[in-house]
PyMOL Python script that loads the backbone (N, CA, C, O; Angstrom):
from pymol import cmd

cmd.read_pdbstr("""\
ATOM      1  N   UNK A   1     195.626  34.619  95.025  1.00  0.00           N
ATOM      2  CA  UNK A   1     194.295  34.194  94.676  1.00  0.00           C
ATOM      3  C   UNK A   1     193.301  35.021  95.483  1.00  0.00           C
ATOM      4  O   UNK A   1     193.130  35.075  96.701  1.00  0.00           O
ATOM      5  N   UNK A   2     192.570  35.775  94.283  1.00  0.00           N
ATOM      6  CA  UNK A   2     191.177  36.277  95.919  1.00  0.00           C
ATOM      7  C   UNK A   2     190.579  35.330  95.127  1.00  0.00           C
ATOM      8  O   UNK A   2     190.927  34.690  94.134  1.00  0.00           O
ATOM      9  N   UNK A   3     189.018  35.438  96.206  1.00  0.00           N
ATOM     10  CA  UNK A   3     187.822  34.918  96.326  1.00  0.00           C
ATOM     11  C   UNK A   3     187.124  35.795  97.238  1.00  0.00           C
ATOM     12  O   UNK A   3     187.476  36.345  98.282  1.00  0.00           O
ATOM     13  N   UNK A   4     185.750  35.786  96.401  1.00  0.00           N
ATOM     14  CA  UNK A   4     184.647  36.653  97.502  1.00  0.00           C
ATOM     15  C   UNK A   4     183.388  35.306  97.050  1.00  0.00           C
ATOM     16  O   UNK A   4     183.111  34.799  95.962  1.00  0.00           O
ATOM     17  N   UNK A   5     182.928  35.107  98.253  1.00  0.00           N
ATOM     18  CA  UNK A   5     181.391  34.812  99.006  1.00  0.00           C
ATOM     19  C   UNK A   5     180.556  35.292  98.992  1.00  0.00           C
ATOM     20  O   UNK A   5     180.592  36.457  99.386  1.00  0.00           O
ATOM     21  N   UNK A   6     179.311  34.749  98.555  1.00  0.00           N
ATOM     22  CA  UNK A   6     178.269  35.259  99.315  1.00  0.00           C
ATOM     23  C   UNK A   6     177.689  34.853 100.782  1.00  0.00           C
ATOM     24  O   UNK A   6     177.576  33.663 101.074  1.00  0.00           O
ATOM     25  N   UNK A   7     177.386  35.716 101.548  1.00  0.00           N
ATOM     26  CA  UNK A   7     176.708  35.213 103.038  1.00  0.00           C
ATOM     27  C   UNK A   7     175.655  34.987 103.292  1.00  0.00           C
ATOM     28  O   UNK A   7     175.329  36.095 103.717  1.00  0.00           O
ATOM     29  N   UNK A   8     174.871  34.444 103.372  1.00  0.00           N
ATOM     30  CA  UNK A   8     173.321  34.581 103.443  1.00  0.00           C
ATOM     31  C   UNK A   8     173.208  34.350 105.414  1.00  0.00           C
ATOM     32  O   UNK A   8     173.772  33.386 105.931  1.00  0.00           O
ATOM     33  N   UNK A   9     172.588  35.154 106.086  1.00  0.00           N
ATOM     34  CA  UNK A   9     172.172  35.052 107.360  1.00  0.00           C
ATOM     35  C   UNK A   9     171.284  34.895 107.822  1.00  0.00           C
ATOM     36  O   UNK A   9     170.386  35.731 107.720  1.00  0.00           O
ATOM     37  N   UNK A  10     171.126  33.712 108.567  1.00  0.00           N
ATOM     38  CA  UNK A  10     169.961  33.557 109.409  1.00  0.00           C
ATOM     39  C   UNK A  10     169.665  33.725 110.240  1.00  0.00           C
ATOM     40  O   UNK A  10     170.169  33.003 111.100  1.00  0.00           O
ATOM     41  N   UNK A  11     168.611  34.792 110.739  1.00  0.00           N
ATOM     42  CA  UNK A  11     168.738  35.312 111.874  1.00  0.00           C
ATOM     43  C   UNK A  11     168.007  33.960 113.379  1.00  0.00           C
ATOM     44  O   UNK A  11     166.927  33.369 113.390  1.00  0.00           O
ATOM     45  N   UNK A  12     169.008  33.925 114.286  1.00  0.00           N
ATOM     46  CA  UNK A  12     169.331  33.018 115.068  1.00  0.00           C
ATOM     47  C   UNK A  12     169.656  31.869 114.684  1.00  0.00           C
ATOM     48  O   UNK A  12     169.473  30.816 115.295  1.00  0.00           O
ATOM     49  N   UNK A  13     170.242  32.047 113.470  1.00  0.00           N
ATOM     50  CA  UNK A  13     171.257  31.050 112.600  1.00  0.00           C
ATOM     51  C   UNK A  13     172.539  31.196 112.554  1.00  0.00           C
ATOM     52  O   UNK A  13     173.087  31.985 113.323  1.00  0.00           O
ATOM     53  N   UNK A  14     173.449  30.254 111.385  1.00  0.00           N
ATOM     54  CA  UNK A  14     174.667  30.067 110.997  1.00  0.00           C
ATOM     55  C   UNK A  14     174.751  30.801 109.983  1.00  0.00           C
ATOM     56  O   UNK A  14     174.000  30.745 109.009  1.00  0.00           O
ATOM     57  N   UNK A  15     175.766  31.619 110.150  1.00  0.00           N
ATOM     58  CA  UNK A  15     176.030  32.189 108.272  1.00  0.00           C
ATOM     59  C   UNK A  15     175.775  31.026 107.720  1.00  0.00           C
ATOM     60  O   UNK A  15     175.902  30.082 108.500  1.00  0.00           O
ATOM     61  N   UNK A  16     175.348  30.666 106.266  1.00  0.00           N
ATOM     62  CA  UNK A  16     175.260  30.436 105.094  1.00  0.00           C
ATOM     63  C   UNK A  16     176.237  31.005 104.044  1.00  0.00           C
ATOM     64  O   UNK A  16     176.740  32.111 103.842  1.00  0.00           O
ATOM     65  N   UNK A  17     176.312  29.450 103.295  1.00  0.00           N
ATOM     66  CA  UNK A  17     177.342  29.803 101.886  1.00  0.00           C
ATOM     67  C   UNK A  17     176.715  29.062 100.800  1.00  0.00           C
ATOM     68  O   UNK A  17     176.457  27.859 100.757  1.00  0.00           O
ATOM     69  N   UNK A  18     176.505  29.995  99.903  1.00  0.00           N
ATOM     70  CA  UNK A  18     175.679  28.879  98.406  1.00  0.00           C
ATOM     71  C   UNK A  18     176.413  27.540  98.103  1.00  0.00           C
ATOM     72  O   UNK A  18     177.493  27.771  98.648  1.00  0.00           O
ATOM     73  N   UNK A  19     176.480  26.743  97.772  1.00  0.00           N
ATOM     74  CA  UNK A  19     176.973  25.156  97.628  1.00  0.00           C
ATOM     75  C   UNK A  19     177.804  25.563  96.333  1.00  0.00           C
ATOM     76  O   UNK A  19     178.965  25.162  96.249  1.00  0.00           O
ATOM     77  N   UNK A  20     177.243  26.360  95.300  1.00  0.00           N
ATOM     78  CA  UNK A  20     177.897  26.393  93.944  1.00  0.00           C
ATOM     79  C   UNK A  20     179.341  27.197  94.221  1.00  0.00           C
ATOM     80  O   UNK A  20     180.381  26.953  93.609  1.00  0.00           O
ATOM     81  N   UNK A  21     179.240  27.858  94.910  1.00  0.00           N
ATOM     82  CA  UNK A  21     180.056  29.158  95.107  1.00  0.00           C
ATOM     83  C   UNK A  21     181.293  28.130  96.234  1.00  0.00           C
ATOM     84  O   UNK A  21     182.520  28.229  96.265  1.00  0.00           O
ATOM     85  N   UNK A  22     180.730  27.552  96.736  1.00  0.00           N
ATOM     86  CA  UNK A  22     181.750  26.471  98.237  1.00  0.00           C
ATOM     87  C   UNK A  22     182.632  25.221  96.822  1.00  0.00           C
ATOM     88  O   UNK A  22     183.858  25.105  96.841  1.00  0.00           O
ATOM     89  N   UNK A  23     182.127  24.764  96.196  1.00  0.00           N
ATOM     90  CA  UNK A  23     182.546  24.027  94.944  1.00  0.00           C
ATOM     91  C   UNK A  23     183.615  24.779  94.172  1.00  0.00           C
ATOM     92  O   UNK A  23     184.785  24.455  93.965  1.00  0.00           O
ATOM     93  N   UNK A  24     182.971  25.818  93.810  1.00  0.00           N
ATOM     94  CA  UNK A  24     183.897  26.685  92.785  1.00  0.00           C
ATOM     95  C   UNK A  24     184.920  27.267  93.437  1.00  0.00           C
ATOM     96  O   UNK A  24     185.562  28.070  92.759  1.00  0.00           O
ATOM     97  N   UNK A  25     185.265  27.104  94.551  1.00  0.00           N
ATOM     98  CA  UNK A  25     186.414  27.478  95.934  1.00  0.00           C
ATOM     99  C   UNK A  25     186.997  26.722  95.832  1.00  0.00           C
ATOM    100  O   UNK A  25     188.180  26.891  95.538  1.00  0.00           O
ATOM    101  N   UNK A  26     186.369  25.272  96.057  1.00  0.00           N
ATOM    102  CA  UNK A  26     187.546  24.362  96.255  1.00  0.00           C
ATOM    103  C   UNK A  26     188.658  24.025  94.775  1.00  0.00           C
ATOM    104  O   UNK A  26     189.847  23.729  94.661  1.00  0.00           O
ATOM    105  N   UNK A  27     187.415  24.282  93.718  1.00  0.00           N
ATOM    106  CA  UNK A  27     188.103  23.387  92.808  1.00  0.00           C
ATOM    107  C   UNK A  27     188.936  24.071  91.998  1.00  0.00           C
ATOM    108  O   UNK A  27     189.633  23.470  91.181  1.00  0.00           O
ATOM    109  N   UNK A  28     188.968  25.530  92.136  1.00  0.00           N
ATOM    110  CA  UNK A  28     189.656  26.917  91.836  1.00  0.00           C
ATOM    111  C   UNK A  28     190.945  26.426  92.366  1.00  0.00           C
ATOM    112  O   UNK A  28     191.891  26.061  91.667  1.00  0.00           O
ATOM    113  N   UNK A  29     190.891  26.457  94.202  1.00  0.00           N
ATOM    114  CA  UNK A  29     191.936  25.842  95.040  1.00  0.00           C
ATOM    115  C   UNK A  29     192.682  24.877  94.462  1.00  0.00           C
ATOM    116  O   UNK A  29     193.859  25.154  94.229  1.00  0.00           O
ATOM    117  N   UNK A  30     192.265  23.786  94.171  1.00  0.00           N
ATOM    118  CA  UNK A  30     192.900  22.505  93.387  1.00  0.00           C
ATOM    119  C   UNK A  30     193.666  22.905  92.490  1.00  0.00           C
ATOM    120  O   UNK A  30     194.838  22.562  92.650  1.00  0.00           O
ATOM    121  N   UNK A  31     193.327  23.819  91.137  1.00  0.00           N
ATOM    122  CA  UNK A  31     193.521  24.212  89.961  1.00  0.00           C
ATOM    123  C   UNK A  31     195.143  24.514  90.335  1.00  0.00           C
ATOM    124  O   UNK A  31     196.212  24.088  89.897  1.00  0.00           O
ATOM    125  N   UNK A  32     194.622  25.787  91.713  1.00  0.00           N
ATOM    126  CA  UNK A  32     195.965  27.137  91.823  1.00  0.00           C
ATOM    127  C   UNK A  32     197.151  26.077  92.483  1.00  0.00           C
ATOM    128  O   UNK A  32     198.304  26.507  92.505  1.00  0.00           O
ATOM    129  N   UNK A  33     196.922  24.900  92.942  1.00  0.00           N
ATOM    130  CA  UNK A  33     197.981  24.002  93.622  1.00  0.00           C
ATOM    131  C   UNK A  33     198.625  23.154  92.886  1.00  0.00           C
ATOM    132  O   UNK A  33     199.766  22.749  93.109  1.00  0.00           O
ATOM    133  N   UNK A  34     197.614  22.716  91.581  1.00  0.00           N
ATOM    134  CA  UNK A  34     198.508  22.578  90.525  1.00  0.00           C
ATOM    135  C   UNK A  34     199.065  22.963  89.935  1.00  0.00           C
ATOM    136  O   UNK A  34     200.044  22.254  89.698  1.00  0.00           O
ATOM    137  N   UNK A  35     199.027  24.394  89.135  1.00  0.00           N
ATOM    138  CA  UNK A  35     199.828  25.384  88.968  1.00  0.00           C
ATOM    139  C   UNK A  35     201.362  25.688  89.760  1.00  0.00           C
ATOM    140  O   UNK A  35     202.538  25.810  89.419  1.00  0.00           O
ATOM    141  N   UNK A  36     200.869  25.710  90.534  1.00  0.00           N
ATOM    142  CA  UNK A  36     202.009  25.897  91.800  1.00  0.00           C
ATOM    143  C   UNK A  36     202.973  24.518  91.723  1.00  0.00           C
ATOM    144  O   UNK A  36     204.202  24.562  91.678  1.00  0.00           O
ATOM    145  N   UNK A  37     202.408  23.650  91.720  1.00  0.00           N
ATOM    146  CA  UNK A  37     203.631  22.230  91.610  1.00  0.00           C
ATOM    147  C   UNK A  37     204.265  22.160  90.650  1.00  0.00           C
ATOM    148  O   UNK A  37     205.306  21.510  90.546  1.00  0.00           O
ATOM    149  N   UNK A  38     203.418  23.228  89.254  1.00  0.00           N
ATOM    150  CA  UNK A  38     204.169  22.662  88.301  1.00  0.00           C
ATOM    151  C   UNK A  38     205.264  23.688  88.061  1.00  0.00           C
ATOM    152  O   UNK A  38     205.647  23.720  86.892  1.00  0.00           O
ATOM    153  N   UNK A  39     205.929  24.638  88.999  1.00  0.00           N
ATOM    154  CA  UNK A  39     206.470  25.686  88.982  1.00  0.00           C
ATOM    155  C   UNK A  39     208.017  24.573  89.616  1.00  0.00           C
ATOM    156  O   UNK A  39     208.151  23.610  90.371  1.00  0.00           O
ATOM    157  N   UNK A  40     208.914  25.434  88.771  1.00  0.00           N
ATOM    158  CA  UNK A  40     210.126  24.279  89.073  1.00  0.00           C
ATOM    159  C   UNK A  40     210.474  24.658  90.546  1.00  0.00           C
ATOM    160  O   UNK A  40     210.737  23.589  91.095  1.00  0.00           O
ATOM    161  N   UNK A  41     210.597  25.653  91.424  1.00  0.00           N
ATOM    162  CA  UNK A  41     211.332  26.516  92.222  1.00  0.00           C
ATOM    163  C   UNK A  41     210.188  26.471  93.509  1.00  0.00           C
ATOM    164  O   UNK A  41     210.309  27.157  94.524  1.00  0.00           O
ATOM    165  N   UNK A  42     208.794  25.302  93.192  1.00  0.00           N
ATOM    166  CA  UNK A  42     207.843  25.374  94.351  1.00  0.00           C
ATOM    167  C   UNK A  42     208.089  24.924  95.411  1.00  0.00           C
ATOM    168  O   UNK A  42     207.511  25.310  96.427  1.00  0.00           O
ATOM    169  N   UNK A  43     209.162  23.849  95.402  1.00  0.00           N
ATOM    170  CA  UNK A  43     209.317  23.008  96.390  1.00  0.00           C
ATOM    171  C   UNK A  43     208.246  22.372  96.949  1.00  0.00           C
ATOM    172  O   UNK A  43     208.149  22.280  98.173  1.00  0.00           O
ATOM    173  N   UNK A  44     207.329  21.864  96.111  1.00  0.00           N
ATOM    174  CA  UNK A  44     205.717  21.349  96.303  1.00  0.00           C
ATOM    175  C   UNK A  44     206.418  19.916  96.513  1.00  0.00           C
ATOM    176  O   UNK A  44     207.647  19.854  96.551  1.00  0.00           O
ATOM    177  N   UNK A  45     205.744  18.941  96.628  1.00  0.00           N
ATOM    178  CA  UNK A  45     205.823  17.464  96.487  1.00  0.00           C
ATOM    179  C   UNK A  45     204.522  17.321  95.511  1.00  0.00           C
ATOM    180  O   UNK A  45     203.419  17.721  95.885  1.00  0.00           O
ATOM    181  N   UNK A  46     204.764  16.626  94.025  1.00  0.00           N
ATOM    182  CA  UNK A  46     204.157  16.453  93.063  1.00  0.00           C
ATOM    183  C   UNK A  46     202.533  15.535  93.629  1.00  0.00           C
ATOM    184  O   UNK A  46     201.326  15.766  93.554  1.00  0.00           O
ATOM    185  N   UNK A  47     203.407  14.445  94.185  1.00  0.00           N
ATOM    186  CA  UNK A  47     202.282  13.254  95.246  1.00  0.00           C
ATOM    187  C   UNK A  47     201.456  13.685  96.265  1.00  0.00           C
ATOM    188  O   UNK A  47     200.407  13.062  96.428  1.00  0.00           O
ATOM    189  N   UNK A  48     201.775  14.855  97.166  1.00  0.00           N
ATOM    190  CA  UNK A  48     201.206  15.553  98.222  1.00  0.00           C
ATOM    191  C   UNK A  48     200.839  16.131  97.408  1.00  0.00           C
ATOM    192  O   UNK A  48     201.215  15.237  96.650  1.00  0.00           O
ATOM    193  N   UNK A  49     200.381  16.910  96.684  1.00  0.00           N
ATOM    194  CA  UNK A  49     199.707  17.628  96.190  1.00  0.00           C
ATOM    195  C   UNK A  49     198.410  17.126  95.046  1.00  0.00           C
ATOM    196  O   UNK A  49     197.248  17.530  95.095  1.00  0.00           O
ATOM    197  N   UNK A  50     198.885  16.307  94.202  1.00  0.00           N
ATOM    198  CA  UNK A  50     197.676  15.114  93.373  1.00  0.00           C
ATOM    199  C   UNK A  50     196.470  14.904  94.786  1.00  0.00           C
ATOM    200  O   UNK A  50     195.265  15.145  94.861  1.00  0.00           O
ATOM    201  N   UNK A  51     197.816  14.155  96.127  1.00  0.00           N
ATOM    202  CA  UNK A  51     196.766  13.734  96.853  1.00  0.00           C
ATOM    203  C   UNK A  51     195.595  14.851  97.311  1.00  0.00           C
ATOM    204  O   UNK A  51     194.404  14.543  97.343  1.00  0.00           O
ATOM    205  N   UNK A  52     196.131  16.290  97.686  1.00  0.00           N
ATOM    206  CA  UNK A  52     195.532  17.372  98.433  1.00  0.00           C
ATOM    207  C   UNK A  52     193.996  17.554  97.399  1.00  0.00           C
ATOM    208  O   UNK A  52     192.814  17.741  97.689  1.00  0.00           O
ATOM    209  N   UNK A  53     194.726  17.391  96.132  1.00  0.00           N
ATOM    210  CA  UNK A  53     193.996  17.867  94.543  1.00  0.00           C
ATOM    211  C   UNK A  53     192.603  16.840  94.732  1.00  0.00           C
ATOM    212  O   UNK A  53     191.418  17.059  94.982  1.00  0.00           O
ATOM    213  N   UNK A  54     193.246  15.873  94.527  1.00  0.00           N
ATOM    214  CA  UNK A  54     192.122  14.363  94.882  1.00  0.00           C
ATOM    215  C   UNK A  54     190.921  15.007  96.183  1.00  0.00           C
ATOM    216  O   UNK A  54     189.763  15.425  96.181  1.00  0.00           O
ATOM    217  N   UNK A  55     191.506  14.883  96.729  1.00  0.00           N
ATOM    218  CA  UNK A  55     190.558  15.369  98.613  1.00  0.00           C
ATOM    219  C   UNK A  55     189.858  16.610  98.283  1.00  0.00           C
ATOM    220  O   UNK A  55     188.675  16.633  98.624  1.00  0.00           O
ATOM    221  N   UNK A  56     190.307  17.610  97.717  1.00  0.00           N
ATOM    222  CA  UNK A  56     189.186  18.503  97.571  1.00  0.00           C
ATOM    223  C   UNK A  56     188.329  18.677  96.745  1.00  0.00           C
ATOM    224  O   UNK A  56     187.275  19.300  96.868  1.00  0.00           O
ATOM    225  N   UNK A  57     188.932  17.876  95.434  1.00  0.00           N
ATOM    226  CA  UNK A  57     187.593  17.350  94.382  1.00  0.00           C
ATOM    227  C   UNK A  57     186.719  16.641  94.933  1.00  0.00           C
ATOM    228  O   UNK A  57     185.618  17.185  94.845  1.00  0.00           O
ATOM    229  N   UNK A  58     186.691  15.578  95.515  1.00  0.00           N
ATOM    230  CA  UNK A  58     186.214  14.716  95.902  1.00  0.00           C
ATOM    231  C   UNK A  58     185.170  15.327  97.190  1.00  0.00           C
ATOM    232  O   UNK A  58     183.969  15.151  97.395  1.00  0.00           O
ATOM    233  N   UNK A  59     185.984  15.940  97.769  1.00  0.00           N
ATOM    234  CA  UNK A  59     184.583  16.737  98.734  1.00  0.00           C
ATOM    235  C   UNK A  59     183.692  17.907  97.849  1.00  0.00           C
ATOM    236  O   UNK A  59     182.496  18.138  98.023  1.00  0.00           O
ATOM    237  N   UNK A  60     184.455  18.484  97.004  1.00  0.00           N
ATOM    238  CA  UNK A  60     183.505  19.377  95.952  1.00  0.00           C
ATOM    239  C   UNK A  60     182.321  18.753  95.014  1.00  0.00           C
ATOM    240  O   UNK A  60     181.289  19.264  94.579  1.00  0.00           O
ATOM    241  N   UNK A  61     183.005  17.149  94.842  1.00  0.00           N
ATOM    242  CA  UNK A  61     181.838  16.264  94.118  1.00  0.00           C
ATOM    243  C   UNK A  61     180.549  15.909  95.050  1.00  0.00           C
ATOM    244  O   UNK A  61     179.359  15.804  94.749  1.00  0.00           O
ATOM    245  N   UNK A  62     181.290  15.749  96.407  1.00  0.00           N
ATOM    246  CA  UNK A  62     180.016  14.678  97.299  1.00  0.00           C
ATOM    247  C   UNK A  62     178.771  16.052  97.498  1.00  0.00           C
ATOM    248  O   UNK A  62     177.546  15.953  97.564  1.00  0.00           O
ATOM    249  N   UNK A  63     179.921  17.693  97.575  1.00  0.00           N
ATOM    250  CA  UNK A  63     178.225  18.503  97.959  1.00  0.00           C
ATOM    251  C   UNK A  63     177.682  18.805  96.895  1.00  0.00           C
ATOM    252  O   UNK A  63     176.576  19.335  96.991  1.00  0.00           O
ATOM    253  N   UNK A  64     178.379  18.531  95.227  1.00  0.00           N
ATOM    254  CA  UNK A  64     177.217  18.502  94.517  1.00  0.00           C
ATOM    255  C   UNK A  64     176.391  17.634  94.313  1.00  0.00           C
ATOM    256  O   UNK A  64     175.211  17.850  94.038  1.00  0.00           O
ATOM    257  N   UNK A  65     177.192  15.980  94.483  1.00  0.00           N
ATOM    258  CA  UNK A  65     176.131  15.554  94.676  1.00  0.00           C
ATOM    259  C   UNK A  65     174.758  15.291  95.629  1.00  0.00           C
ATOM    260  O   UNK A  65     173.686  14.808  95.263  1.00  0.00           O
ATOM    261  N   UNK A  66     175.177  15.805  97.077  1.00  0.00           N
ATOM    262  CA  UNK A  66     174.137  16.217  97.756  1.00  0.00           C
ATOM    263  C   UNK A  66     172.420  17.260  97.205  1.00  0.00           C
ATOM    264  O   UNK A  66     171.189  17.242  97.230  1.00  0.00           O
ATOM    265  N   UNK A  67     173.549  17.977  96.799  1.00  0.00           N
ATOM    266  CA  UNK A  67     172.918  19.236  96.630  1.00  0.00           C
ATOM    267  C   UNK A  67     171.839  18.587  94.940  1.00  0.00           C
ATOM    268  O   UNK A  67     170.954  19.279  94.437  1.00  0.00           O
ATOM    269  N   UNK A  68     172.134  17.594  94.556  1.00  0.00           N
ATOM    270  CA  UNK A  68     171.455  17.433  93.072  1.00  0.00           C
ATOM    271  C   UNK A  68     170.431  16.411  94.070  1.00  0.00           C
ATOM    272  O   UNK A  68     169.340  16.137  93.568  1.00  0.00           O
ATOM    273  N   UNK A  69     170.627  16.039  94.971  1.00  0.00           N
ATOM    274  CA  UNK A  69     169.777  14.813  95.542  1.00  0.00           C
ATOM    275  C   UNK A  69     169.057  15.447  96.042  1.00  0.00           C
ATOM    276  O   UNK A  69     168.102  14.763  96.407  1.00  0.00           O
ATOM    277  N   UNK A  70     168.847  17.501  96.552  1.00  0.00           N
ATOM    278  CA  UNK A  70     167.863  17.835  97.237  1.00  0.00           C
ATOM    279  C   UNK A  70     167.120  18.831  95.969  1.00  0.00           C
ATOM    280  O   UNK A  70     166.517  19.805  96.420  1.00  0.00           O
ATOM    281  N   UNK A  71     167.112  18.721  94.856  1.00  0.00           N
ATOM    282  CA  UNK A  71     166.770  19.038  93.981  1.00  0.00           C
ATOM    283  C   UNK A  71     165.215  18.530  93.921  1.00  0.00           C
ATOM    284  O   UNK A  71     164.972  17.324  93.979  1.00  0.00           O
ATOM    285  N   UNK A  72     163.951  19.711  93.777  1.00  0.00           N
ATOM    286  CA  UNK A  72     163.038  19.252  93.448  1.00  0.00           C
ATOM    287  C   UNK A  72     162.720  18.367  92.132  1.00  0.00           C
ATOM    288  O   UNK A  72     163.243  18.749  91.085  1.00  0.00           O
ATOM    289  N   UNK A  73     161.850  17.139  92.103  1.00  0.00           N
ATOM    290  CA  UNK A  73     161.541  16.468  91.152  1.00  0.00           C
ATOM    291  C   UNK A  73     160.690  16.760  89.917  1.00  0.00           C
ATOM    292  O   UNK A  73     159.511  17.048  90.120  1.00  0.00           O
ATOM    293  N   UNK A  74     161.202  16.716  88.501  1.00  0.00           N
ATOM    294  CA  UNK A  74     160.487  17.069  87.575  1.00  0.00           C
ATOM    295  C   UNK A  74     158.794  16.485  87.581  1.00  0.00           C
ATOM    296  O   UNK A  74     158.285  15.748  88.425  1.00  0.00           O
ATOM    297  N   UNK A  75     158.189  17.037  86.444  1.00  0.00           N
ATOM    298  CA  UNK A  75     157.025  16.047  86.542  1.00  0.00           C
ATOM    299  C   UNK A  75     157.015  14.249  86.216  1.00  0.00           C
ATOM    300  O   UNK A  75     156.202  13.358  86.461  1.00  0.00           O
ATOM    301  N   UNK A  76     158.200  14.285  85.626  1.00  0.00           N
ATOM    302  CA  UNK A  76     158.474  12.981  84.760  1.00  0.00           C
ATOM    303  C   UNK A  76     159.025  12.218  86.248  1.00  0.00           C
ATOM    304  O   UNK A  76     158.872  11.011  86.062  1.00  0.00           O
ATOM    305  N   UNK A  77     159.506  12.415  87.409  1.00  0.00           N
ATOM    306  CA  UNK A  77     159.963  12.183  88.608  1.00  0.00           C
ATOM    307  C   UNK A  77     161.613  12.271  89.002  1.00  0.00           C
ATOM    308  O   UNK A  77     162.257  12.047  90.027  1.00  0.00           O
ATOM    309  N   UNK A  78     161.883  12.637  87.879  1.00  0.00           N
ATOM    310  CA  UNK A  78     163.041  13.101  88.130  1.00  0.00           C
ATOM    311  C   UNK A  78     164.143  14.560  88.151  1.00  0.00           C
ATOM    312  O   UNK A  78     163.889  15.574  87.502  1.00  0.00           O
ATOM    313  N   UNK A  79     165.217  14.416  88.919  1.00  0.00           N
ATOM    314  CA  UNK A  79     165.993  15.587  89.551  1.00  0.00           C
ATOM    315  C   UNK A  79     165.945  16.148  88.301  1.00  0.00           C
ATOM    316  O   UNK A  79     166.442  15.560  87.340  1.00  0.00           O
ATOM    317  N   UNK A  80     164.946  18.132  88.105  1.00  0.00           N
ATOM    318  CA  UNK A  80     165.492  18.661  87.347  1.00  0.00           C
ATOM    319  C   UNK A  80     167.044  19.134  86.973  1.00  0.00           C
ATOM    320  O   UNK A  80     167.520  19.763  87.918  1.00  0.00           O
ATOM    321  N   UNK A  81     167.812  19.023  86.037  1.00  0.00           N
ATOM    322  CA  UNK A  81     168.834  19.199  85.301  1.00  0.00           C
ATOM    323  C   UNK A  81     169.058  20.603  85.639  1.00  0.00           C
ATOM    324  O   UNK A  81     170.194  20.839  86.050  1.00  0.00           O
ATOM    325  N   UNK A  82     168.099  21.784  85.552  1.00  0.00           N
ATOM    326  CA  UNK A  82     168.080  23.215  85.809  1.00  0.00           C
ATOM    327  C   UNK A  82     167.647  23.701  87.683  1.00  0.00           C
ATOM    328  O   UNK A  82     167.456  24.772  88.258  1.00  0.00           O
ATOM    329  N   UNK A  83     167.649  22.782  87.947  1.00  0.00           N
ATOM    330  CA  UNK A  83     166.977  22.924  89.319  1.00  0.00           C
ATOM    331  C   UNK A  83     166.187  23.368  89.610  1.00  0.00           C
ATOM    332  O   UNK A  83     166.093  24.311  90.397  1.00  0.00           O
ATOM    333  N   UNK A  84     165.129  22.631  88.875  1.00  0.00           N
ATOM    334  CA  UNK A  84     163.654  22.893  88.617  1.00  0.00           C
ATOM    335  C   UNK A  84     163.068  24.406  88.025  1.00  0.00           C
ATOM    336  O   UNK A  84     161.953  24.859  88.282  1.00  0.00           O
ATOM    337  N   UNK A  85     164.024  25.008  87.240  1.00  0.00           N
ATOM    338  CA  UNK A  85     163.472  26.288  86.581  1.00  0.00           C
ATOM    339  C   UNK A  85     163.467  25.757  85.336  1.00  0.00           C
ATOM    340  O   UNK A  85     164.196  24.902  84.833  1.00  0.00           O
ATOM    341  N   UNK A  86     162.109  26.670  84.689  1.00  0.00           N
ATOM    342  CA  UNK A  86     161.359  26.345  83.596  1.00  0.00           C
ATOM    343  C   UNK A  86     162.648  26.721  82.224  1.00  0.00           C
ATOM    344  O   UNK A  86     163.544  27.559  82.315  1.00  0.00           O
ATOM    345  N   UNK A  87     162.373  25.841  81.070  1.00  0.00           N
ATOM    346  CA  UNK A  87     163.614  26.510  79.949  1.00  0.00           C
ATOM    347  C   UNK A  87     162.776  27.805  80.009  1.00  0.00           C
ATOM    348  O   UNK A  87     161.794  28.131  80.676  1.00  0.00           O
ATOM    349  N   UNK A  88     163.671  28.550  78.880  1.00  0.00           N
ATOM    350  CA  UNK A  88     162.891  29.837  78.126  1.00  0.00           C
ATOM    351  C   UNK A  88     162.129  29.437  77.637  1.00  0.00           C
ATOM    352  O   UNK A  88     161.907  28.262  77.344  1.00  0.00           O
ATOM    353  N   UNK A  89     161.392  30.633  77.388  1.00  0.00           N
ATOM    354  CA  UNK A  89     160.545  30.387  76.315  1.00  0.00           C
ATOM    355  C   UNK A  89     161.320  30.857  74.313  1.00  0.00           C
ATOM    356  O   UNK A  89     160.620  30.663  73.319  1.00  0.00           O
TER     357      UNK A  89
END
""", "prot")
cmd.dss("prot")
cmd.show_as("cartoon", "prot")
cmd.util.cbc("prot")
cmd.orient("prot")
């Protein structure tokens, strides 16, 4: 499996990682571990692995849902859907 990042740096900061890109890691991850269990010769544990699958969805859900809760508010008062960019025209 690769994966590449983006870094964003702050200077007298912490690297930075986009939230979409930290999501699409984990849940990629999940995907490739299921794959892998379902391989006869993995020697995976079917249960350890649902569970591993579970735990990293579940943290991939809570930072989107963070990340939709810091979403600026439409005019109507609610979390834009696009994250506050206008449709096309």
């Amino acid at each position: 499996m690769n994966a590449s990042m983006s870094l964003v740096h702050v200077p007298g900061g912490p690297l930075l990682l986009p939230a979409d890109e930290v999501t699409l890691l984990l849940r990629h991850l999940a995907s490739h571990w299921l794959d892998s269990a379902d391989a006869d010769d993995s020697g995976l544990e079917p249960e350890t692995v649902e569970a591993l699958v579970g735990a990293l969805t579940e943290v991939a859900d809570r930072i989107d849902a963070e990340c939709i809760a810091l979403m600026p508010l439409s005019e109507e008062g609610e979390a834009g859907r696009d994250g506050g960019v206008p449709p096309p025209l």
